[in-house]
N, CA, C and O atoms as CSV, one atom per row, in Angstrom:
chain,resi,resn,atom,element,x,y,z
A,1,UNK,N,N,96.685,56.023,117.097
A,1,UNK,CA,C,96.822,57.465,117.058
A,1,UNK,C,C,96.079,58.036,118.269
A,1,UNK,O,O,94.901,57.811,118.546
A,2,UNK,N,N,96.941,58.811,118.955
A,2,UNK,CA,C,96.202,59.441,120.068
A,2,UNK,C,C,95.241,60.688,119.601
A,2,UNK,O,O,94.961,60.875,118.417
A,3,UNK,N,N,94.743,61.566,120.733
A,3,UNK,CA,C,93.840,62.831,120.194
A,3,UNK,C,C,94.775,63.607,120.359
A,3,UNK,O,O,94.373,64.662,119.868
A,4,UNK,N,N,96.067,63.805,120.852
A,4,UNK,CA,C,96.770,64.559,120.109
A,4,UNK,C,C,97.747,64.793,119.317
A,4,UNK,O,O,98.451,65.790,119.161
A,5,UNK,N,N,97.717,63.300,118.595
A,5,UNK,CA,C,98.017,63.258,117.038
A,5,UNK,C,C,96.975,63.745,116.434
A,5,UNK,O,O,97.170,64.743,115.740
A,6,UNK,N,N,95.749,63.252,116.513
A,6,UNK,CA,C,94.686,63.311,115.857
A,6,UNK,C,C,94.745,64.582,115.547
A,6,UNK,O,O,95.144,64.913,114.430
A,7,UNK,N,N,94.222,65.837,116.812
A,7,UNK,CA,C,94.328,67.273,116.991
A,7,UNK,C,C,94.995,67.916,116.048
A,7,UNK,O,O,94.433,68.673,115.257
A,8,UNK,N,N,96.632,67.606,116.039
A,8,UNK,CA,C,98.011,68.337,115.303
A,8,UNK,C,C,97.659,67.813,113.886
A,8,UNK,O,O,98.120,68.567,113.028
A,9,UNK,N,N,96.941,66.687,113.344
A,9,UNK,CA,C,97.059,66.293,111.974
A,9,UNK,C,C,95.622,67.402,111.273
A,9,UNK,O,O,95.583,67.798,110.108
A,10,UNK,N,N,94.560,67.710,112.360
A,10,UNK,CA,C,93.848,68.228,111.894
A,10,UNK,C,C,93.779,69.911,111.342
A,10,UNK,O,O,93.162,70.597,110.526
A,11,UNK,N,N,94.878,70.044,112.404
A,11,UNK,CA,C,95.277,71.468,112.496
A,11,UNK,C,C,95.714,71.996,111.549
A,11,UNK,O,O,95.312,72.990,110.944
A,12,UNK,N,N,97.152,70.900,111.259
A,12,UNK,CA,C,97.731,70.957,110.142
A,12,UNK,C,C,96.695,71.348,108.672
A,12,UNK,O,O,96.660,72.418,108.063
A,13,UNK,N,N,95.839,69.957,108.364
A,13,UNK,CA,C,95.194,70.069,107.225
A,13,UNK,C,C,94.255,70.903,107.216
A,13,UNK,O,O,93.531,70.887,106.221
A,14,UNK,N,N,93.982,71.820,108.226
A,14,UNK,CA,C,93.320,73.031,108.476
A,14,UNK,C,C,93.919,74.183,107.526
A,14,UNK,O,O,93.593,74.586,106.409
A,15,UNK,N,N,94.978,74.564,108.474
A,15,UNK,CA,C,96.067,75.333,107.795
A,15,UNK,C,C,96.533,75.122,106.718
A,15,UNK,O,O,96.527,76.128,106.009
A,16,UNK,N,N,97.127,73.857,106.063
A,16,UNK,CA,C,97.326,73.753,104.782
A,16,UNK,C,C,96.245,74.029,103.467
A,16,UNK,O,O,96.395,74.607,102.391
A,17,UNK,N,N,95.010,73.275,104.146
A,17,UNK,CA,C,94.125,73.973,103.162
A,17,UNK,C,C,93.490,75.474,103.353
A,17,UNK,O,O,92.876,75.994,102.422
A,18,UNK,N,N,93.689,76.218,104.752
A,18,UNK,CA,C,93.166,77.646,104.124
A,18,UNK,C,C,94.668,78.769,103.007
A,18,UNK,O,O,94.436,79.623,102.152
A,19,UNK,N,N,96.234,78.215,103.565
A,19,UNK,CA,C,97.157,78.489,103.395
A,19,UNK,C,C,96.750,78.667,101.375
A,19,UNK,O,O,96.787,79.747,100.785
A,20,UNK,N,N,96.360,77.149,100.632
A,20,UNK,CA,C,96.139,76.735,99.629
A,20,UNK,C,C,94.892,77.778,98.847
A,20,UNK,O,O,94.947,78.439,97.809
A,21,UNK,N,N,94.048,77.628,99.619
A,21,UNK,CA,C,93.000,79.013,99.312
A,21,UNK,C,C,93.328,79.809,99.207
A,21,UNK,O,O,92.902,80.404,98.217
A,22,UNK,N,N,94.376,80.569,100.108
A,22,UNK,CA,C,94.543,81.757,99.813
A,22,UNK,C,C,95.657,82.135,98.794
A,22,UNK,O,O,95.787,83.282,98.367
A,23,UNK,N,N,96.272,81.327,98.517
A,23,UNK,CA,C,97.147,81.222,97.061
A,23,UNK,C,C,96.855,80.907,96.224
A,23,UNK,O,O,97.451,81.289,95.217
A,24,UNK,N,N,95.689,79.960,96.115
A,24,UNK,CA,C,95.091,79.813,94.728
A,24,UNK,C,C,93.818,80.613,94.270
A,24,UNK,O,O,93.750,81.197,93.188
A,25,UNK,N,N,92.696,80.574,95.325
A,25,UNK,CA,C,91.610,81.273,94.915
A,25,UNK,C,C,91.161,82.765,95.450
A,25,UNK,O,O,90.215,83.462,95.083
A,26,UNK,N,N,92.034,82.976,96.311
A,26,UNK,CA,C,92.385,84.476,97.414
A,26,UNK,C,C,91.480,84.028,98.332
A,26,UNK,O,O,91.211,84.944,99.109
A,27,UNK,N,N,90.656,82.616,98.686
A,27,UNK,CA,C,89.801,82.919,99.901
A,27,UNK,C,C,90.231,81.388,100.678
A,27,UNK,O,O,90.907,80.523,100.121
A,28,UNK,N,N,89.751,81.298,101.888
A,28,UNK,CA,C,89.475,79.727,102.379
A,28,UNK,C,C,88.174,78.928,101.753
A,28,UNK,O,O,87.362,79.234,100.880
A,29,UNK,N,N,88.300,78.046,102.387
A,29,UNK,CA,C,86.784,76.997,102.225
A,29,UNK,C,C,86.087,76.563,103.297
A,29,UNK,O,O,85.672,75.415,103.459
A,30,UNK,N,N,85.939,77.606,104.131
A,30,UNK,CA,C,85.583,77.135,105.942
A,30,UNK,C,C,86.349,75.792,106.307
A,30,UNK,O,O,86.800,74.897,105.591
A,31,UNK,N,N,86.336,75.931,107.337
A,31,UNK,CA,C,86.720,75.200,108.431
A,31,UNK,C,C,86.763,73.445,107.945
A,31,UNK,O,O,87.723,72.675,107.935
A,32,UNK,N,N,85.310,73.210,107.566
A,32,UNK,CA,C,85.819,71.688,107.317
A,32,UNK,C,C,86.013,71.551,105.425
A,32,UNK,O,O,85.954,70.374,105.070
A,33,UNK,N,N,86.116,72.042,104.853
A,33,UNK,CA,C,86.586,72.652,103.447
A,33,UNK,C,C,88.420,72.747,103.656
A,33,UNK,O,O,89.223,72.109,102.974
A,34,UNK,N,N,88.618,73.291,104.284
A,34,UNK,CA,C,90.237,73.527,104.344
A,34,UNK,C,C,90.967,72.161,105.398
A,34,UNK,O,O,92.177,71.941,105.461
A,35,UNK,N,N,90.177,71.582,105.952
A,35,UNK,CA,C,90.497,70.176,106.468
A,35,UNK,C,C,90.582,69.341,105.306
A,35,UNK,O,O,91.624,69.070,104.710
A,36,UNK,N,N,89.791,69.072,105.109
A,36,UNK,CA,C,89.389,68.049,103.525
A,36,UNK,C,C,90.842,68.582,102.534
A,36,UNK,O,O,91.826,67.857,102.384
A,37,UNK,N,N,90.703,70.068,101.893
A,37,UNK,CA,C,91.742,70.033,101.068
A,37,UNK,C,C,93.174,70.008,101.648
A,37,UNK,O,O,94.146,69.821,100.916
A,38,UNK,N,N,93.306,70.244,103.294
A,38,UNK,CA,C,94.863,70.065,103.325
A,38,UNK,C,C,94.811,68.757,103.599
A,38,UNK,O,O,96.021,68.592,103.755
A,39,UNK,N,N,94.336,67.675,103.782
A,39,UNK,CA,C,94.655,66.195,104.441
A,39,UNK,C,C,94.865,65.504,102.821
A,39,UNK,O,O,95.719,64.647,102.596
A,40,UNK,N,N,93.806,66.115,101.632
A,40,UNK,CA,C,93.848,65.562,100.624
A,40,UNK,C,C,95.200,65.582,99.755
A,40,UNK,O,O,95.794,64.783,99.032
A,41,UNK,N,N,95.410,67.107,100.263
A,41,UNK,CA,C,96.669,68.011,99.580
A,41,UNK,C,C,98.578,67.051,100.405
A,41,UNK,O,O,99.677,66.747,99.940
A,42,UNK,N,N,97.983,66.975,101.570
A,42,UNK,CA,C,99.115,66.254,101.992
A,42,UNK,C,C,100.068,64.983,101.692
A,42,UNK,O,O,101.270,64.719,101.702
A,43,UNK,N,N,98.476,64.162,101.337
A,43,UNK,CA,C,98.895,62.512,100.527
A,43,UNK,C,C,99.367,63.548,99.141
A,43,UNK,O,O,100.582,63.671,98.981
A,44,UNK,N,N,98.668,64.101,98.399
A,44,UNK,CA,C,99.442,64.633,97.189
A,44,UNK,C,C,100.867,64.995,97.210
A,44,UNK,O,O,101.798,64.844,96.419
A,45,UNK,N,N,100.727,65.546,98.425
A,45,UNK,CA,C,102.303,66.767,98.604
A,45,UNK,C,C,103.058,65.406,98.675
A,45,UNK,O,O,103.627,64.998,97.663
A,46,UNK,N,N,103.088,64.629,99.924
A,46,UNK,CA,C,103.768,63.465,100.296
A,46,UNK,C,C,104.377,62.597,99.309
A,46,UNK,O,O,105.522,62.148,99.339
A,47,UNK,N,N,103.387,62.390,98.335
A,47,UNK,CA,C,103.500,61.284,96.972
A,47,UNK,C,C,104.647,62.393,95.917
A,47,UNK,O,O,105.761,62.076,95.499
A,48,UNK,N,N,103.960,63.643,95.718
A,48,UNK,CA,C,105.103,64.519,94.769
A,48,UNK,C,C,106.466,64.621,95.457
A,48,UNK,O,O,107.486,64.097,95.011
A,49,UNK,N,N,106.391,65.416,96.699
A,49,UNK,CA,C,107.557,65.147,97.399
A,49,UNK,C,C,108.847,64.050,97.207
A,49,UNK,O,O,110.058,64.258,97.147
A,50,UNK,N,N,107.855,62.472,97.120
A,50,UNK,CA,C,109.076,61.545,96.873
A,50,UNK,C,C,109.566,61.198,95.962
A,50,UNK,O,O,110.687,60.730,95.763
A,51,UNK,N,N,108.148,61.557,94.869
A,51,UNK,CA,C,109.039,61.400,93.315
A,51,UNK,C,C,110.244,62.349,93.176
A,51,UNK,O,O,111.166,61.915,92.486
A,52,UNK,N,N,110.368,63.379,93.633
A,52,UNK,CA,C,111.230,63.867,92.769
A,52,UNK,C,C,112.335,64.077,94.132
A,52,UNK,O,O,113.021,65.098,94.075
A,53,UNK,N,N,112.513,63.270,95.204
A,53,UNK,CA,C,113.211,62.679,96.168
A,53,UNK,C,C,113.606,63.939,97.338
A,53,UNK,O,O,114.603,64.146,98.031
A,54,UNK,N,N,112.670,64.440,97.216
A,54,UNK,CA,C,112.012,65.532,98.900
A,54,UNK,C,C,112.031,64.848,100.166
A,54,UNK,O,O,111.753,63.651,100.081
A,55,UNK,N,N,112.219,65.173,101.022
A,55,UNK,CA,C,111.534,64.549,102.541
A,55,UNK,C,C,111.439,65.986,103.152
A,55,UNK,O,O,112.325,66.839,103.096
A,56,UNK,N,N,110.110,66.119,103.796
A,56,UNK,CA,C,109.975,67.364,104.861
A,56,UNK,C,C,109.835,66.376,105.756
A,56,UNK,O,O,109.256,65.297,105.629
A,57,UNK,N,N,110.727,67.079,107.177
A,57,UNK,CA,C,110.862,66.297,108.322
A,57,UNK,C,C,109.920,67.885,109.288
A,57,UNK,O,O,110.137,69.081,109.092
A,58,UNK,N,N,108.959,67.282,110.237
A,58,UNK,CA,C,108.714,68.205,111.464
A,58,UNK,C,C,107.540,68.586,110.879
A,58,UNK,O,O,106.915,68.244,109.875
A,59,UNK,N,N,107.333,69.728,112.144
A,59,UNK,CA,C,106.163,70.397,111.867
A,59,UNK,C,C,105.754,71.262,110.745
A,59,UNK,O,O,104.665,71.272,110.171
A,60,UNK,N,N,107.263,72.310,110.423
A,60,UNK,CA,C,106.816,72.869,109.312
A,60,UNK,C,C,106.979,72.408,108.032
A,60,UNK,O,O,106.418,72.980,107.097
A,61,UNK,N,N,107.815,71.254,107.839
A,61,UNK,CA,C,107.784,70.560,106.666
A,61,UNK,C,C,106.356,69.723,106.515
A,61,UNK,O,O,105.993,69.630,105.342
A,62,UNK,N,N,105.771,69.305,107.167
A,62,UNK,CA,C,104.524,68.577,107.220
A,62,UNK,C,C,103.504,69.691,106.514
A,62,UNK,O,O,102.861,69.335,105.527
A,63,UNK,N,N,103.363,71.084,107.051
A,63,UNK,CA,C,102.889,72.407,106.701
A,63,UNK,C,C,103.012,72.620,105.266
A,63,UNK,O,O,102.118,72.988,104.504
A,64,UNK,N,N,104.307,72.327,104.964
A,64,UNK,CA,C,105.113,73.070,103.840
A,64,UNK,C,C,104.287,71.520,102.657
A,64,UNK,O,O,103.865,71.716,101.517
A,65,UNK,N,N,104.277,70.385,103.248
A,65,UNK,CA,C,104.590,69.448,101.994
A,65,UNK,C,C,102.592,69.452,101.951
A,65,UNK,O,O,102.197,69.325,100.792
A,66,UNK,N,N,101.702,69.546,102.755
A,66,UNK,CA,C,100.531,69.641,102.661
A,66,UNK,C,C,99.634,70.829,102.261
A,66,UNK,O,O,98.412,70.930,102.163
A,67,UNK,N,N,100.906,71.915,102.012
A,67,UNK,CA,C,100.114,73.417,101.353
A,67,UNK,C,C,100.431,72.920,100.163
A,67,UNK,O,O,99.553,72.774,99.312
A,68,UNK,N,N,101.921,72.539,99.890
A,68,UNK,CA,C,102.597,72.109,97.879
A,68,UNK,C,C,101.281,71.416,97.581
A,68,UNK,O,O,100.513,71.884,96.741
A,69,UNK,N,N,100.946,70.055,98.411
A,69,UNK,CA,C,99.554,69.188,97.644
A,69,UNK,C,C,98.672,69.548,97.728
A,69,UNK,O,O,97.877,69.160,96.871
A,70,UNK,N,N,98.124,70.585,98.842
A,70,UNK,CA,C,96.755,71.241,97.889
A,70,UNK,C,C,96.952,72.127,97.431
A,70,UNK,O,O,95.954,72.845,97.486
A,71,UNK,N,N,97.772,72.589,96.928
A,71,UNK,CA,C,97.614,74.291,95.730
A,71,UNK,C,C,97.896,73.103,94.340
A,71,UNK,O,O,97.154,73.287,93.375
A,72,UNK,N,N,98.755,72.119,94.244
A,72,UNK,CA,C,98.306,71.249,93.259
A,72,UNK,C,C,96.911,70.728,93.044
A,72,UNK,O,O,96.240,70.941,92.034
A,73,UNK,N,N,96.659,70.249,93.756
A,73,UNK,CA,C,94.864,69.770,93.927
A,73,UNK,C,C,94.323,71.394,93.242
A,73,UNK,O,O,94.342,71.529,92.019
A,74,UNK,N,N,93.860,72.555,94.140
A,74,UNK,CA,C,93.029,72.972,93.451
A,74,UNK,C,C,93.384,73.775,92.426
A,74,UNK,O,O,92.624,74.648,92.005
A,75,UNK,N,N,94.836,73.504,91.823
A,75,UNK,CA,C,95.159,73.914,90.322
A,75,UNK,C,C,94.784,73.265,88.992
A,75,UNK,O,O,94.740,73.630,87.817
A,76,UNK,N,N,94.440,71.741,89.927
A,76,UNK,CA,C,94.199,70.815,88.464
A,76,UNK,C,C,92.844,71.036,88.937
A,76,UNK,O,O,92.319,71.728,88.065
A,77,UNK,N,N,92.133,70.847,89.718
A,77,UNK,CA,C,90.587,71.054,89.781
A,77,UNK,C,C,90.485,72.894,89.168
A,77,UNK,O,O,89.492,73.117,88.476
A,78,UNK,N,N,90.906,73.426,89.276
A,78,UNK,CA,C,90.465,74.713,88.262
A,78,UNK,C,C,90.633,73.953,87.033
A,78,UNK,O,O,89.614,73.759,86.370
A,79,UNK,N,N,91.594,73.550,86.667
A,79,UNK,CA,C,91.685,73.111,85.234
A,79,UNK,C,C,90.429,72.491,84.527
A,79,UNK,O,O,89.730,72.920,83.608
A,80,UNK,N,N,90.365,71.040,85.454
A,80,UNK,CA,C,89.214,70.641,84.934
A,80,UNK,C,C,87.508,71.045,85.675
A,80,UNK,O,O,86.563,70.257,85.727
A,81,UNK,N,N,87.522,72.241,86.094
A,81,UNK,CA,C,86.716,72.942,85.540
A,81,UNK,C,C,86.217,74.018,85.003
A,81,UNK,O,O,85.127,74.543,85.232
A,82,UNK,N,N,87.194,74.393,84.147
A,82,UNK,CA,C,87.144,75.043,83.292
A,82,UNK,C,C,86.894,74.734,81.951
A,82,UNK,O,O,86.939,75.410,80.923
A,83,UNK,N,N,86.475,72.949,82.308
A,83,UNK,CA,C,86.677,72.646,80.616
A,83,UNK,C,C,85.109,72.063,80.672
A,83,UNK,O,O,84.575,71.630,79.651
């Protein structure tokens, strides 16, 4: 992986996780908070995506399938903590 794969993957899980914040909790999680949840959110998105036989191709599908896995992520993490 070059640094500007590296760069674009970070960007991405940047954006996906403040995108995710602001739909789930109305705020971000700074800078390395919204890295963490979109890179986490992405393997999620990626894995839901194929079960139910999705493919996002490109940039904004990459966007699109790593905001779906973290607004899942911090829907079940509200869940369980709320309990």
């Amino acid at each position: 992986m070059d640094i500007g794969s590296l760069l674009l993957f970070l960007v991405i899980g940047a954006l996906a996780g403040w995108l995710a914040g602001k739909l789930v909790k109305g705020s971000g999680f700074g800078l390395l908070g919204n890295i963490a949840v979109g890179i986490v959110g992405a393997v999620i998105g990626g894995f839901v995506f194929r079960l139910i036989g999705l493919y996002a191709t490109g940039l904004i599908g990459s966007i699109i399938t790593a905001t779906v896995g973290a607004v899942l992520l911090l829907y079940v993490a509200g869940l369980l903590r709320k309990r």
